[in-house]
LOBA-547186 format. One record per residue: residue in one letter; x, y, z of N, C-alpha, C in turn. Coordinates in pm, whole numbers, always signed. Layout:
LOBA-547186
NODE, A, X, Y, Z, X, Y, Z, X, Y, Z
...
//
This chain:
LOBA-547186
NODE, X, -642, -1762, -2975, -568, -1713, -3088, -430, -1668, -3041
NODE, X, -296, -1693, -3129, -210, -1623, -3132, -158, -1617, -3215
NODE, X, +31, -1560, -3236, +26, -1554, -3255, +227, -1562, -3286
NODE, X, +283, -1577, -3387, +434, -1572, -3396, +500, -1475, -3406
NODE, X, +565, -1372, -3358, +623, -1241, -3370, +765, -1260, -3387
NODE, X, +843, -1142, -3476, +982, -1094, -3453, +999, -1003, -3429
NODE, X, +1079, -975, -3291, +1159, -861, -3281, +1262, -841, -3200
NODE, X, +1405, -747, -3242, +1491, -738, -3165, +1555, -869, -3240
NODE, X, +1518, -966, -3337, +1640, -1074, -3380, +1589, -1207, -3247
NODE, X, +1457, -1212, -3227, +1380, -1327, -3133, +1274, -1366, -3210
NODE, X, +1231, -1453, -3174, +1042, -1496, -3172, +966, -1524, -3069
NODE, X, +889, -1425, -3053, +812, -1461, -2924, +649, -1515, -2967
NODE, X, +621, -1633, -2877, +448, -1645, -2950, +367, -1560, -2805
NODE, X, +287, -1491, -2859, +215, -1425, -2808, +79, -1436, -2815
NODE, X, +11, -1417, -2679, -169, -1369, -2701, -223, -1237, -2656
NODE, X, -300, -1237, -2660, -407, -1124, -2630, -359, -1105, -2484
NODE, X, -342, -1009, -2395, -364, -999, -2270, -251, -1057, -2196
NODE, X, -152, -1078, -2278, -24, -1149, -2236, +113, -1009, -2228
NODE, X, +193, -1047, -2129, +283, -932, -2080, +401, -1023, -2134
NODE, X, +484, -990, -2239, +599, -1010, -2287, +739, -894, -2294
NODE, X, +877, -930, -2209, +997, -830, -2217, +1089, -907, -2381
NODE, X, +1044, -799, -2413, +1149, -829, -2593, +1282, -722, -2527
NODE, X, +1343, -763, -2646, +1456, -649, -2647, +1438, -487, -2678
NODE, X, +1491, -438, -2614, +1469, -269, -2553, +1425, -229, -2737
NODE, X, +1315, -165, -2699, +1246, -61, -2852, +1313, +56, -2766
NODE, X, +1346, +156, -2838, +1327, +309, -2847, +1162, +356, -2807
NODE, X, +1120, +348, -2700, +980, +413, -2691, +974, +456, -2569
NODE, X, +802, +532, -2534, +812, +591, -2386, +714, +502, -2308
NODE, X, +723, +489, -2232, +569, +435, -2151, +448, +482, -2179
NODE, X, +354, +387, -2205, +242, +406, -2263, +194, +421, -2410
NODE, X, +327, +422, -2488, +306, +456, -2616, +179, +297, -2678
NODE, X, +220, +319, -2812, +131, +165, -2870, +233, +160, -2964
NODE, X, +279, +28, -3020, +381, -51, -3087, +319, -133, -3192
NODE, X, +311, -141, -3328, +261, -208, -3399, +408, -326, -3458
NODE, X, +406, -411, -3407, +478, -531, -3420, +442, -565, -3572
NODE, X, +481, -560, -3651, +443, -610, -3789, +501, -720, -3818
NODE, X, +598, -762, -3801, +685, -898, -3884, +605, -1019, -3780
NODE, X, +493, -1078, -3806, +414, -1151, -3800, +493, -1314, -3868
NODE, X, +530, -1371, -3792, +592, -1510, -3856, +449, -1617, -3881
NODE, X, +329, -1636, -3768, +257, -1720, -3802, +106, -1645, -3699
NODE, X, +3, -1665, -3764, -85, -1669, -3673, -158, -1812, -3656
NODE, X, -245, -1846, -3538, -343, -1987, -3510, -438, -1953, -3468
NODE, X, -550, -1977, -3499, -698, -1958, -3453, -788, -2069, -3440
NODE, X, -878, -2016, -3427, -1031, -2092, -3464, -1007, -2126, -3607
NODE, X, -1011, -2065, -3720, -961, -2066, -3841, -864, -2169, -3902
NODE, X, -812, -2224, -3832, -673, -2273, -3890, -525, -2172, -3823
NODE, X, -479, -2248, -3937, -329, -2151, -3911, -276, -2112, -4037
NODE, X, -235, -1992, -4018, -133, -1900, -4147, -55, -1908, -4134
NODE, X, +74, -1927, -4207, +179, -1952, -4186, +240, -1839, -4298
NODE, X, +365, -1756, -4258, +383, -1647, -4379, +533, -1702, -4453
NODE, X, +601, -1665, -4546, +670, -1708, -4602, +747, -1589, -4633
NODE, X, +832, -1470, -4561, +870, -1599, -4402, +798, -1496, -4331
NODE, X, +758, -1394, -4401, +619, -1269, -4318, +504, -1328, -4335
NODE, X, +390, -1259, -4297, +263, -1243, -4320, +249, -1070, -4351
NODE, X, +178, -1039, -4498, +179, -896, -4532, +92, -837, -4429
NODE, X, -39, -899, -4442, -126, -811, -4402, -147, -813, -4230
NODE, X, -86, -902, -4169, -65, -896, -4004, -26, -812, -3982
NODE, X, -75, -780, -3848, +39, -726, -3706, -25, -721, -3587
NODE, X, +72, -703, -3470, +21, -723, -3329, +44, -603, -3317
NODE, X, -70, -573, -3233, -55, -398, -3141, -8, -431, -3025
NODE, X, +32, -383, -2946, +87, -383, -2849, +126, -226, -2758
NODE, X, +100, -222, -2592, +105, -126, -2530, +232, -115, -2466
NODE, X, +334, -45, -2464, +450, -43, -2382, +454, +3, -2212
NODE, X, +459, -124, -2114, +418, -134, -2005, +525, -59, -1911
NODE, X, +626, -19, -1963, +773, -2, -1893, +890, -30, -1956
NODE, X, +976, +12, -1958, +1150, -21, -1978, +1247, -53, -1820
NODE, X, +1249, -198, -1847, +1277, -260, -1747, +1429, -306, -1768
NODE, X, +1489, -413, -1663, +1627, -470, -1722, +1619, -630, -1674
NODE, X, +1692, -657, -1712, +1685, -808, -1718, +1741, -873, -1606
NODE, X, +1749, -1014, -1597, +1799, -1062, -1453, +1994, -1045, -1543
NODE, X, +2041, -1043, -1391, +2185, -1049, -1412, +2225, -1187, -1438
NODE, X, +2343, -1144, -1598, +2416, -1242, -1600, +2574, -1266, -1565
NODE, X, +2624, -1381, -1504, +2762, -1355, -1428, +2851, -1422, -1576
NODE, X, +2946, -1381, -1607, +3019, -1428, -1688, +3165, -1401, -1609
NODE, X, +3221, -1561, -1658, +3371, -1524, -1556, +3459, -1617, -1659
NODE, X, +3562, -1565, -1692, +3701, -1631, -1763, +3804, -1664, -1663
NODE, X, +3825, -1782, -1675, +3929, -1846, -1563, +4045, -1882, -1619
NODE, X, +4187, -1870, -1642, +4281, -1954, -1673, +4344, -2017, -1592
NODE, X, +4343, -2171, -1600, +4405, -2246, -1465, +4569, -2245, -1472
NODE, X, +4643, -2258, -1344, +4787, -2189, -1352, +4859, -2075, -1410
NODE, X, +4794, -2008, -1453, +4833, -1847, -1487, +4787, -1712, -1394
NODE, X, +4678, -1753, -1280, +4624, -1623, -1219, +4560, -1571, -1284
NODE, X, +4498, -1590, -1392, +4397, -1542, -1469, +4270, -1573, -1405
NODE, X, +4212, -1411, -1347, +4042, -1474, -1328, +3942, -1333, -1307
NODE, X, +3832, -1319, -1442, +3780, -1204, -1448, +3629, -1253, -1451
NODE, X, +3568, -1160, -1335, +3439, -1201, -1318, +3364, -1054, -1374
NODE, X, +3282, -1095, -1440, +3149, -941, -1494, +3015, -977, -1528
NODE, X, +2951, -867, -1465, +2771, -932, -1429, +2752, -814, -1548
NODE, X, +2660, -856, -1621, +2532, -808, -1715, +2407, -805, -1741
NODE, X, +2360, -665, -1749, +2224, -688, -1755, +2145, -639, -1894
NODE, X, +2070, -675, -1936, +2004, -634, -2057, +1903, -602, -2051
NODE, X, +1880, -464, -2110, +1822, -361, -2161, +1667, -443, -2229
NODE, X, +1536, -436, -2124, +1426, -475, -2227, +1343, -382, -2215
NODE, X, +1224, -418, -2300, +1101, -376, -2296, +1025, -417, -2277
NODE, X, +914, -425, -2197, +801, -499, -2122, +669, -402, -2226
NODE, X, +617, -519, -2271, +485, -459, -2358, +359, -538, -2355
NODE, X, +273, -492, -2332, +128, -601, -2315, +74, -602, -2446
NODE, X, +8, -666, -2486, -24, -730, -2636, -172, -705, -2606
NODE, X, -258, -614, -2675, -373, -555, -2714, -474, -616, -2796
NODE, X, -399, -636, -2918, -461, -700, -3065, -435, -779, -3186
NODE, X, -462, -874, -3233, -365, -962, -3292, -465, -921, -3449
NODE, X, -403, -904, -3574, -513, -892, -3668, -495, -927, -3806
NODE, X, -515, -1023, -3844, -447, -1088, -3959, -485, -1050, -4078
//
């Protein structure tokens, strides 16, 4: 079973027992996260598909840590002007293990 999630402005498909970094929630370690905006679930059952939710879904989920992301290098070059600016970024996630899927 899984399952289609939004959050943070992504879709992640998710299962049971699966460790996914979304974009940084406001939470503490260890809390529990009820993911509601459910885009699709698949089972044994078939598949639900929501339009463009599913009401009665949501994924639980455990918050494993607030972690950061791999670095990204971004560099603007202008050729014959001496123009050249290099800057690394990292982004802010959340690492959460997925508990319960429940449609």
């Amino acid at each position: 079973m899984y399952a289609i999630v939004e959050t943070g402005g992504k879709q992640y498909r998710v299962q049971v027992g699966q460790t996914v970094d979304v974009e940084r929630l406001d939470v503490q370690a260890g809390d529990m996260v009820e993911l509601d905006r459910v885009l699709m679930i698949a089972g044994e059952d078939g598949i639900q598909v929501g339009t463009p939710v599913l009401e009665s879904a949501k994924v639980t989920a455990t918050v494993v840590d607030q972690v950061r992301g791999p670095k990204l290098i971004v560099f603007k070059y202008r050729p014959k002007e001496r123009i050249r600016v290099k800057k690394g970024h990292r982004q802010d996630q959340t690492r959460l293990r997925i508990e319960a899927i429940s449609a």
